[in-house]
C-alpha positions, -999 to +999 in steps of 0.1 A: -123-151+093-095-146+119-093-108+134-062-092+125-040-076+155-016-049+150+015-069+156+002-093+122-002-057+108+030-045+122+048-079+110+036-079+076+043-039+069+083-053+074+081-088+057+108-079+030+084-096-001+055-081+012+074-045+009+089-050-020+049-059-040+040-026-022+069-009-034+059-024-069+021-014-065+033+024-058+050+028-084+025+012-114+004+035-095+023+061-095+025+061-137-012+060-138-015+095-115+010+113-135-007+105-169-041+116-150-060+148-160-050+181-140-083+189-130-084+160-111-093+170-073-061+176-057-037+168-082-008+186-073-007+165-042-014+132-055+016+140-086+040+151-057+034+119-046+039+100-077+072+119-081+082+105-048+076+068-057+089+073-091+123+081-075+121+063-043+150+066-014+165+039+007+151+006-001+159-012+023+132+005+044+098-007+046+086+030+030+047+028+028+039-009+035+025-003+066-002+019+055-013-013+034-009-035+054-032-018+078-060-014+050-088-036+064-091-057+032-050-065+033-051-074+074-079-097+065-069-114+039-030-114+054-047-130+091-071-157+067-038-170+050-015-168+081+004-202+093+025-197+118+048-225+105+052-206+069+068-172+081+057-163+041+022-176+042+005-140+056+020-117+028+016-148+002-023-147+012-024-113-002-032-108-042-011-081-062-046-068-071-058-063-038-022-046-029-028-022-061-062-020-050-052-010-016-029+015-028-054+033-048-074+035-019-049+052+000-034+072-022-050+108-012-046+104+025-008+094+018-005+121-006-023+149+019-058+151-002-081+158+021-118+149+016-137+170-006-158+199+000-188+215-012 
């Protein structure tokens, strides 16, 4: 499997169809947190969040694809596909389930929910 650098990272975090699944994947995320249960651990964080990406800014910003794109499982899939004669072919390489995935992985550390203690 081809190793990932950050500029592949960096490239794909600003490849417009790449931020616009992300963009996507936040917010079908962002439904399933706000219909979670409260006592889930830090909650008030993660439906801060959801609010966010509910009602999201600019657009024309890459917003939070480049925290996915940095998610090992994304880069490596993103440098397996890559052809450097198909500008699309790293972001295409990608499934929407491992970007939803991805998302749901990083959702507490992009909300602020910091591990949990006992």
């Amino acid at each position: 499997m081809p190793a990932s650098t950050l500029i592949a990272e960096h490239e794909l975090g600003r490849h417009t169809l790449f931020t616009a699944r992300v963009r996507t994947a936040f917010t079908r995320v962002a439904r399933e947190v706000l219909a979670e249960d409260p006592s889930t651990p830090g909650n008030p964080l993660r439906i801060s969040l959801a609010r966010t990406m509910i009602n999201p800014g600019d657009g024309t910003t890459p917003g939070l694809a480049p925290v996915i794109a940095a998610d090992p499982v994304i880069s490596a899939a993103a440098a397996a596909g890559r052809d450097d004669a198909n500008p699309d072919s790293a972001q295409a390489a990608v499934t929407d389930e491992e970007i939803l995935l991805a998302v749901r992985r990083a959702w507490n550390l992009t909300a602020g929910v910091g591990p949990a203690t006992s």
